[in-house]
Structures are given as C-alpha cells and as structure tokens.
N, C-alpha and C positions, 0 to 999 in steps of 0.2 A: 504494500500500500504506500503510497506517497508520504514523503517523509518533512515533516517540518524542519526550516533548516533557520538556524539561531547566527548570526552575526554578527561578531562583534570588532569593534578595531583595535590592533594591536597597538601597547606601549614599551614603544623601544629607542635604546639610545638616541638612533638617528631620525624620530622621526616623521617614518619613511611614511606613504599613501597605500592602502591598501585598493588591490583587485578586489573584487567582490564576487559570488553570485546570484544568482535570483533568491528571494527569499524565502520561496517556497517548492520543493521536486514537482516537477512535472510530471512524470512516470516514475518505474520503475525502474529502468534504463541504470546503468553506471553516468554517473555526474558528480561534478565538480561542485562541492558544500561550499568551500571557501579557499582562497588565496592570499594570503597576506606575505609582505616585504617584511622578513623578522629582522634584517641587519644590512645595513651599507657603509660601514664606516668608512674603508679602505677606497682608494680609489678601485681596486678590482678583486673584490671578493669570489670565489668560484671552488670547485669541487668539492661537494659534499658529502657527508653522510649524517644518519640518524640511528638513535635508538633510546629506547628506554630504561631505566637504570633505576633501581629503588623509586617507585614512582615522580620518577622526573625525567622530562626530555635534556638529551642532549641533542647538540648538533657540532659538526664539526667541520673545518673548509680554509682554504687559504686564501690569505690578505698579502698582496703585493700592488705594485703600481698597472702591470698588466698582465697576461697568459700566460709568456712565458718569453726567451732570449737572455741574449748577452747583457749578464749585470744582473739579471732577476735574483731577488731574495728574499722569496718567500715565506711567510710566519706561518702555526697553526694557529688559528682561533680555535676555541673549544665556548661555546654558549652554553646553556641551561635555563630550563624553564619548568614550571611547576604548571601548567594548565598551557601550555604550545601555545599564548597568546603575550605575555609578558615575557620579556629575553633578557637578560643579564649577561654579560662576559665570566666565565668562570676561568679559565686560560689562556695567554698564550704565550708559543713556544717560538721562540727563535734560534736560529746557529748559522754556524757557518754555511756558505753555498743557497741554494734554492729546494725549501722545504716543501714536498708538494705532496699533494692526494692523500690529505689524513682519511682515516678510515676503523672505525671503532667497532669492536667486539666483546661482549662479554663472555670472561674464562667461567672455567667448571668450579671455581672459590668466589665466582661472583662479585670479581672488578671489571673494571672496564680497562680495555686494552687497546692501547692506541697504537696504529704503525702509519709511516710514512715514508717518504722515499728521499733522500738529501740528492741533488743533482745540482752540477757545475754548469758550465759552458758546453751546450749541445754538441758545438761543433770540434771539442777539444779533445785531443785523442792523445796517451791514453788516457783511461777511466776509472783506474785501480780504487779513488778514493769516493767514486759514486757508491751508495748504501741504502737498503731498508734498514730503518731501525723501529722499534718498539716501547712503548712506557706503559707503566700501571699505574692507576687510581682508584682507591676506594669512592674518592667521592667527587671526582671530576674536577678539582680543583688542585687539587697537591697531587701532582705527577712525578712519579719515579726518574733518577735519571735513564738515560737509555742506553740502550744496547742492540748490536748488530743480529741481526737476523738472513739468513734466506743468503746468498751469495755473494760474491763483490760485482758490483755493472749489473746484475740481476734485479729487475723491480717487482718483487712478491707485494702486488697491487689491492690486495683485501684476504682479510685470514676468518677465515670461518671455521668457529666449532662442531664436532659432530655431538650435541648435547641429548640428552632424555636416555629414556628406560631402556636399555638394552644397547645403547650405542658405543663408542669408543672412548668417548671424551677427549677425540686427538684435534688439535688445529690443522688445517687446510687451505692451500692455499696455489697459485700457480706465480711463478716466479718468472718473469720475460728477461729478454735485452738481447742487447749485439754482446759478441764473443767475449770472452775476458781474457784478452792476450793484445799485442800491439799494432794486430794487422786486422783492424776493425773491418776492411769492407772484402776481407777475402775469405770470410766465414759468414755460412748463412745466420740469421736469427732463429733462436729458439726459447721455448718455453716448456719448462718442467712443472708439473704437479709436486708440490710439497706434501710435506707431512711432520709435524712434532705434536711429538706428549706434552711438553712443557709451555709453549712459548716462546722459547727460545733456541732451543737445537732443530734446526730443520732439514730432513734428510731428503735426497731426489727421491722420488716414488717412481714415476712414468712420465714419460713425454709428452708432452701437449704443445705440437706444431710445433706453426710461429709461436702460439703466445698470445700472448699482448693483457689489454684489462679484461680481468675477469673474474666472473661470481659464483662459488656455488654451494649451494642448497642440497639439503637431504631431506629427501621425503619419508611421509612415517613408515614405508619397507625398508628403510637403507638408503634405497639408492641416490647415488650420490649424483648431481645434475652441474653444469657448467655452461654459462651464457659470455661468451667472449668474442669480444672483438680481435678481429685477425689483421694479417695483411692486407691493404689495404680498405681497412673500416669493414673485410666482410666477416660478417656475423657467423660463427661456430654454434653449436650445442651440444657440448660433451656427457658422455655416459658411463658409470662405470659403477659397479656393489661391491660391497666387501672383500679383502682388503684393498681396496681402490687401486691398483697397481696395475689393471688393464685398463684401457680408457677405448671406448670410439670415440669420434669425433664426427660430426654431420655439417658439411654446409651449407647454411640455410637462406643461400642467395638472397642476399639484402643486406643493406649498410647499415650499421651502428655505429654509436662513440658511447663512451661511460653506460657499462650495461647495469644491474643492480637486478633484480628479481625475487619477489618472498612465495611461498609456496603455502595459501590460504586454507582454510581448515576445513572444506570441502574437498583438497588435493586440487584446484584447479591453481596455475601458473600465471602471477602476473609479472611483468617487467615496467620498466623505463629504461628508455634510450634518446640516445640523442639521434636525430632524423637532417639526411641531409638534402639537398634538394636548391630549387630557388628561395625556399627559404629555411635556414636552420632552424630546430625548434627542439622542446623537450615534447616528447609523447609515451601516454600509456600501451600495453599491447598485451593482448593474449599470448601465452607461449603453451603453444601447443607440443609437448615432449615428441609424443607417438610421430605426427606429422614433421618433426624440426621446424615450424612454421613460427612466426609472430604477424598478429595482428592488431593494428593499433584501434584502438577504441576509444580514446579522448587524448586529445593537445593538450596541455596547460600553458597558460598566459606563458610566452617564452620566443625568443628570436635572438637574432646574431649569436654570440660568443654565449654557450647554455647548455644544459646538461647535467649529467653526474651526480645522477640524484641518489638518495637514501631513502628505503622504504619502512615502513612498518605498520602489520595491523595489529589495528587494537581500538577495541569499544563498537566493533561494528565497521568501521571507518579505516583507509590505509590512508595512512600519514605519509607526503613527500614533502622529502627538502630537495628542493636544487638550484641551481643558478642561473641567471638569465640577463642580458640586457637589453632587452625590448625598448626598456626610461631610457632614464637619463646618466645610468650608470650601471656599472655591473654588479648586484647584488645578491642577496639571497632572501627564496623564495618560501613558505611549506606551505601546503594546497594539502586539505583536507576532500577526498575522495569517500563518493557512497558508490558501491560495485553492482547493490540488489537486493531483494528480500530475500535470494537463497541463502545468505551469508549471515540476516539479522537472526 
C-alpha cells in the first residue's frame, strides 16, 4: 500500500539545500523517500561508504581540492549521525601522499574497521611505497594507528566479513594494481581475491582477472558473490562457495565505476553504480546472479564527477551515501530509498 513519506531538512555544518521528494508514494513501485546534501565542506568531497555501528550512522569519503592528479592529498573524513538527518565530523585522517577510497566494515569483536589506499603520483614509477592500510574504532572517533594490509602497489578496495551462524568469520577482499616490480607497463594487471582471519595478514586465495573495484557479499547459502568493475569500466560478476578458492567470473556487458551491492532479506540483489553515457550519473539496478544481468531501476539526483556509493538496509528503507556534482560543488549525498511492500 502507498506509503507516507515524512520530510525533513537536514542540519549540517555547511548548510547545504536539500533535494527532496514528493511527499506522498505514488504506488508501490521502488522510489526515492528522500535526498539530502549531508556535507560539502571540502572543495571536492567524493567516494563513499556507509554503515551502521551501535545504533548510529557512519559515513565515510575523501576531502581534497579535486578527483584526483599530481599534488593530490587526500584526507578521510569519517561523519556520524544518530537519526541520518543531523551530521557531525567524528574524524579525520591525514598522511603523507593521497588518501583515497575509505571504506568501512564491521569485525567479528564489533568495531569498525577502516581501510584505504595511500597513492602518490599516478604517473610515477616505481610504486614500492603505494599501500592499503587499515585502522580500528570502537566508537568512530579515536582510531587506531595503522597498518599495512593486502600487498605493496596492490589496492585491496573494500574488505568484507563473512559474519553469522555457521560462516567463517574471515575478511574478504580482492586486491588490484599494475605489477610490483620496475617495469610497470611490460606486465599485464591483475587482481587477486584475499583472504584473512585477522584483519591484518592477508593471504592470495585465487585470481580475479584484471581486478579492479570490487564488492562482495555472501548470501545466507555461503555463496560468496562479486560485483567489479574490470578493464575498461566492464562490469564482472564473480562466483564462488566455500573455501572460496575457485572463483568464475561472468561478463556482464555493461559499464560500471564504484560498484557497492547489499543482498536484501528476501535474497533479491540490489547495487549502485556509476553509469556512463552523455551523461554521468549514480543509479540503482537489479542484479540478477542467475542471468549476470543488472538492471537499473531509479537514478538518484547525480551528474558529472559521482558515484561510489554505500549501501545499507534497514527499517524497511536502503540507505545511500554517494557523491555527486550536479550544484555547485562536489558533495555528499544519502537518499533514503522505498524498494516495495515485499520487503515491508
């Protein structure tokens, strides 16, 4: 049945103007509740994620001057929120080089676990001192110092636990890049599936291609799923059950950037990607396992430099963060999403 939908405006540091949307569901259909602009401090705020932690939002994403090049020096912001409408800064992390693609998980002890990727000069070879590294939080604001993770030049792009009743309790992850020797362009790129117990020792499991950014989820059989972007922006969907150590992989003709995907409590698949085209954008999209298909099924307010969102459901509703610069600047977004009454 059509669903009342409550609106309210966010109060945040900068602020910013909210999108909105109608104030009342139309159908039943999957629609867009609400869109609010939670932070633009930076001049170019971008890649995100989300999660929930001791009942409270996080959100996480880097502040620099712009995407990315020579001289970039990238910070983590790390925000929090008690009801995803009111935002506070809880963090941030600076270092040497250009800090990019934070991305948050909660361990099997029930902190939050942050990794991100330190990179230099694109074009500067070699890359021995490019790194993932990792940090812990109990409470999102006092973070551990860090440490190396996943390889050297390797960028292990998001770490998922395999959590609940009967599972392993290991982290997961696929680690990309160019070669880790001095003759960068005379060795193809590749990407390895990780694997650690800890957090911190991460061993090769199996091959995964190119590589590149990628997510993945375990459904309540096991099986372990992978939504990654490949050479150039095309789209994979990896598969593989216990001990994860053989993988397929399907290409699913169609271009991605920043994939993300949560796997809903009916078992059906949703993602966001970034979509390229005449015009760039963030969109939602079915991901159909069986078929290797996605189909999109709502846009969120989003254009130019956007994407790289963070999902989560909960309360009925999947929550997105991501970034966009449609305004006046490049910011950050979360859109409150209704999918259907199979899901209420």
């Amino acid at each position: 049945m059509p669903r009342k939908i409550t609106l309210t405006f966010a109060l945040i540091a900068c602020a910013a103007p909210c999108v909105l949307a109608n104030d009342t569901a139309k159908n039943d259909k999957p629609e867009i509740i609400s869109v609010r602009r939670i932070w633009d401090v930076a001049p170019h705020s971008a890649f995100t994620d989300l999660v929930r932690h001791k009942d409270t939002w996080f959100c996480t994403f880097r502040e620099d001057k712009n995407h990315w090049g020579p001289g970039a020096a990238g910070k983590i912001r790390v925000i929090r929120s008690a009801d995803g409408e009111k935002w506070e800064s809880a963090a941030l992390i600076s270092g040497k080089g250009d800090l990019r693609d934070p991305k948050l998980s909660i361990t099997p002890d029930g902190k939050l676990m942050l990794v991100y990727f330190r990179r230099f000069n694109p074009h500067r070879f070699p890359k021995e001192d490019e790194q993932t590294y990792a940090r812990i939080s109990s409470d999102g604001c006092n973070w551990s110092e860090p440490w190396k993770i996943g390889f050297p030049n390797k960028w292990l792009w998001r770490v998922t636990w395999n959590l609940g009743k009967g599972r392993d309790g290991k982290a997961y992850g696929v680690s990309h890049g160019g070669p880790v020797d001095k003759r960068p362009f005379t060795q193809p790129r590749s990407g390895y599936v990780v694997v650690s117990e800890d957090g911190r020792e991460f061993k090769r499991l199996a091959d995964a291609g190119y590589g590149g950014e990628s997510t993945i989820r375990f459904a309540k059989d096991g099986t372990a799923w992978c939504l990654q972007r490949g050479k150039g922006n095309q789209a994979y969907l990896g598969k593989s059950t216990a001990p994860y150590d053989k993988w397929t992989w399907t290409d699913m003709h169609t271009k991605i950037g920043g994939p993300d995907f949560e796997i809903l409590p009916d078992g059906r698949m949703v993602a966001a990607v970034r979509r390229y085209g005449k015009k760039t954008r963030t969109v939602l999209c079915w991901l159909d396992p069986e078929k290797a298909t996605l189909t999109d099924f709502l846009e969120l307010p989003s254009g130019g430099d956007t994407s790289y969102a963070g999902l989560v459901w909960h309360d009925g509703l999947l929550w997105v963060s991501y970034y966009a610069s449609h305004e006046e600047k490049t910011a950050i977004y979360l859109a409150k999403v209704y999918l259907g009454s199979e899901l209420d």
